[in-house]
C-alpha positions as CSV (number, residue, x, y, z in Angstrom):
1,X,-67.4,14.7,43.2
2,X,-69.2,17.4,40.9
3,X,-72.6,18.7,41.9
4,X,-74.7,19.5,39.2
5,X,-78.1,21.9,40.0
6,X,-80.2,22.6,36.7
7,X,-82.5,25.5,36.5
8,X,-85.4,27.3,34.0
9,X,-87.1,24.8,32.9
10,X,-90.9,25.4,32.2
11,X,-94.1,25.1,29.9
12,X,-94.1,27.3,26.4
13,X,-96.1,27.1,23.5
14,X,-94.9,26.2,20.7
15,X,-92.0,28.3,19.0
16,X,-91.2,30.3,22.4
17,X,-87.7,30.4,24.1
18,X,-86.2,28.8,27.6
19,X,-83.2,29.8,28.6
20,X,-81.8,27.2,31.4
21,X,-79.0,27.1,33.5
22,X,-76.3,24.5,35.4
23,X,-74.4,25.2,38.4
24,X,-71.3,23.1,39.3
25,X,-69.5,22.7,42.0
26,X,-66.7,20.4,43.6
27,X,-64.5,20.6,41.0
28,X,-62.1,23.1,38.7
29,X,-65.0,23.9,36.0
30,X,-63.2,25.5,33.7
31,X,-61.2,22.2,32.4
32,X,-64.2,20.6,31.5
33,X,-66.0,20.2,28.1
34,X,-69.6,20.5,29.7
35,X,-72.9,19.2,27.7
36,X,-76.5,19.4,27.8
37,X,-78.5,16.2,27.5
38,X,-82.2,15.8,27.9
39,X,-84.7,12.4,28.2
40,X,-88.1,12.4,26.9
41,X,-90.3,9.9,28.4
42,X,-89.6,5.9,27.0
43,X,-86.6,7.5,25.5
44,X,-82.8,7.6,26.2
45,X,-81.0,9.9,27.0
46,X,-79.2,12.2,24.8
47,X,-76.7,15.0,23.8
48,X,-78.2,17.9,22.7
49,X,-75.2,20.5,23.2
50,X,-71.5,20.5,24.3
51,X,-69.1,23.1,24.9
52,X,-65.4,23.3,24.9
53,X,-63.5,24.6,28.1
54,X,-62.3,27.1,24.8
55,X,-66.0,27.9,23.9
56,X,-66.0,25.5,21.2
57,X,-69.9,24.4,20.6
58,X,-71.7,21.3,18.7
59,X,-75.0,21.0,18.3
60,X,-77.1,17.9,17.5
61,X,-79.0,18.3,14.4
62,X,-82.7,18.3,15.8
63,X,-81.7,21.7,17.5
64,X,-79.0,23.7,15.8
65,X,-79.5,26.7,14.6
66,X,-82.4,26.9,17.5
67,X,-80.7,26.1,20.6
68,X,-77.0,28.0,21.8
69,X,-74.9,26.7,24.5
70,X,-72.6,28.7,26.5
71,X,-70.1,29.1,29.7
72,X,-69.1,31.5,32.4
73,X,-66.2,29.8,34.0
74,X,-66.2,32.3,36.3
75,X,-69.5,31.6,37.5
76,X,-69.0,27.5,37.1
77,X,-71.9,27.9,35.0
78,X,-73.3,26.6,31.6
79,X,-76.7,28.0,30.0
80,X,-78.6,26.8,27.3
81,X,-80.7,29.4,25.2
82,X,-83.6,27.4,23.2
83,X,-85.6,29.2,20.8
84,X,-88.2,28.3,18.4
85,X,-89.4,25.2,20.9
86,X,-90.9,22.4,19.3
87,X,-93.4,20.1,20.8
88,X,-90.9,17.4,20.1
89,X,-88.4,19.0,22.3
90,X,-90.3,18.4,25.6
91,X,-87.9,16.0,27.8
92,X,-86.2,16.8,31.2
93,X,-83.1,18.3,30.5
94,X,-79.5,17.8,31.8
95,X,-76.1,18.7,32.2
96,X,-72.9,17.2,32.8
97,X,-69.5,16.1,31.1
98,X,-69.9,15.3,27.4
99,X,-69.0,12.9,26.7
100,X,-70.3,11.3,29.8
101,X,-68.6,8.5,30.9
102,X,-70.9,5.6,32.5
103,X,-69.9,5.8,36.5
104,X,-67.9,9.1,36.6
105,X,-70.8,11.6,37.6
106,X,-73.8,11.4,39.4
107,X,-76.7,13.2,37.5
108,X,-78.8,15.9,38.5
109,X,-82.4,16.5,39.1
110,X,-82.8,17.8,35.8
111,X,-85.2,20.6,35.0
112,X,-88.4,19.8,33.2
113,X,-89.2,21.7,29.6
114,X,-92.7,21.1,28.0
115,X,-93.4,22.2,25.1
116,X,-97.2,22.9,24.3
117,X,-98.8,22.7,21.1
C-alpha cells in the first residue's frame, strides 16, 4: 500500500506563500493522478489541486490562480506552491489519489497551514 508523508506546512500572515511537499512510496508514482486536499476544523474534507501523471492541473476555484500544483516522478513527489494565503485557507492539508476512492488509501498525517490575519 502507498505511504503518503506531507511536509512545509506552517504559520504566515496573511498574503505570504507555503510551499509543501508529499512523498510516496510503495507504489509506481508516476501512473497516478495525485491531488492535494485539505480539512479545516468542523469541515470536510476537500480537493484543492490534482495533477495528471501528464502534468495536467485543476484547481478548485477558492485557490486558482494562487495556489500551483506539481510532480517530480522521479522523486515520487508532488509540491504544492500557495501564494497570496488567505486566512480562510488555514486547514491541515493532504495528499493522495484524486479522486480518492473511500477504502483505497490510508491518509497521511497531514501538515498543518495557518494562516494569520
Amino acid at each position: 500500500q502507498v505511504q503518503l508523508v506531507e511536509s512545509g506546512g506552517g504559520l504566515v500572515q496573511t498574503g505570504g506563500s507555503l510551499r509543501l511537499s508529499c512523498a510516496a512510496s510503495g507504489r509506481t508514482f508516476s501512473i497516478y493522478t495525485m491531488g492535494w486536499y485539505r480539512q479545516a476544523p468542523g469541515q470536510q474534507r476537500e480537493l484543492v489541486a490534482s495533477i495528471t501523471r501528464g502534468g495536467i492541473a485543476n484547481y478548485a476555484d477558492s485557490v486558482k490562480g494562487r495556489f500551483t500544483i506539481s510532480r517530480d516522478n522521479t522523486k515520487n513527489t508532488v509540491y504544492l506552491q500557495m501564494s497570496s494565503l488567505r486566512p480562510e485557507d488555514t486547514a491541515v492539508y493532504y495528499c493522495n489519489d484524486a479522486p480518492y476512492i473511500l477504502g483505497s488509501n490510508s491518509w497521511g498525517q497531514g501538515t498543518q497551514v495557518t494562516v494569520s490575519s
